[in-house]
N, C-alpha and C positions, 0 to 999 in steps of 0.2 A: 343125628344124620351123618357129621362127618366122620364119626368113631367107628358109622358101618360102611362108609366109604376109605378109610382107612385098612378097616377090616379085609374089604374086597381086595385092597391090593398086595396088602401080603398074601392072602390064600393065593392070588395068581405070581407072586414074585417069588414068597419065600425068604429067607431070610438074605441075608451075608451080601446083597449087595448096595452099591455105596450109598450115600445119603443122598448124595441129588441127583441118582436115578429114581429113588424112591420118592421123592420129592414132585420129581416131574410128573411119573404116573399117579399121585394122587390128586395132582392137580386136573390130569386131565380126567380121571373118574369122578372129581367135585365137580367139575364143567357138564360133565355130561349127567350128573344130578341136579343140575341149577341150581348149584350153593357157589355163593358169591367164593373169593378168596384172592389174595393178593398174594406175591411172593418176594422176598429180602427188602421188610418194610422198616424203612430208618424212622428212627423214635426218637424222641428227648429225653434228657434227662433234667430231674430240678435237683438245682445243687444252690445250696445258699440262697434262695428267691430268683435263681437265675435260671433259666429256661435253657440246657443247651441243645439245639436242634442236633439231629443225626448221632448221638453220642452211643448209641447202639444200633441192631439190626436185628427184628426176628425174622426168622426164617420165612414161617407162613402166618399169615392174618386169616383165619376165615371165620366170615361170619360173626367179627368181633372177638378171635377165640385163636391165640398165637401158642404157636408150639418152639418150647426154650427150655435148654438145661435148667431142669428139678432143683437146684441150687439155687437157682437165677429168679426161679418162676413168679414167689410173692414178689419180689421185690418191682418184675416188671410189672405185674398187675395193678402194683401200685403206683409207679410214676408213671405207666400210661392212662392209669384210671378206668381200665377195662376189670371186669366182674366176673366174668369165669375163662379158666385157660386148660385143654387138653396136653398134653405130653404123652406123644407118642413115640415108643421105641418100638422099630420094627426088624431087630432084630432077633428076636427070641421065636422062639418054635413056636407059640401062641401067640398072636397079638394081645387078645383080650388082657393076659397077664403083666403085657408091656403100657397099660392106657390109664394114667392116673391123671385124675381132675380136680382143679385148684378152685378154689372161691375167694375172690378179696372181701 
């Protein structure tokens, strides 16, 4: 449901503009879908048994489902302990081609 709400906003944006304008309009198109989401959500990190609050930030949380550099992606799935993660890039002429989904 968010990957077609994602969808929606590039068909109406298009590419090339910045990320937290593209950020804000998908939020309000998740709102107007009634899917929950959150925005620049600080996270912990566990390093050595130590828990450190705030050591990172995703961008968006929705619906338990945080979008983060593809490099970064497992690693946050795993010290947030969340189960699946979208990564959308909405810059390319397709979206559909920019939407890869991760599983911890």
């Amino acid at each position: 449901m968010s990957g077609r709400a994602a969808i929606e906003v590039h068909r109406e944006l298009g590419p090339g503009l910045l990320e937290s304008s593209q950020e804000a309009c998908l939020c309000e198109e998740l709102r107007v879908r009634g899917i929950w989401w959150e925005r620049q959500v600080q996270a912990p990190v566990r390093y050595k048994g130590i828990t450190l609050k705030e050591a990172y930030r995703l961008e968006m949380l929705v619906e338990e489902i945080g979008g983060i550099h593809e490099a970064q992606m497992l690693t946050y799935l795993r010290q947030t302990g969340l189960k699946i993660a979208l990564l959308i890039n909405f810059n390319g002429v397709m979206l559909r081609d920019g939407i890869d989904r991760f599983v911890n």
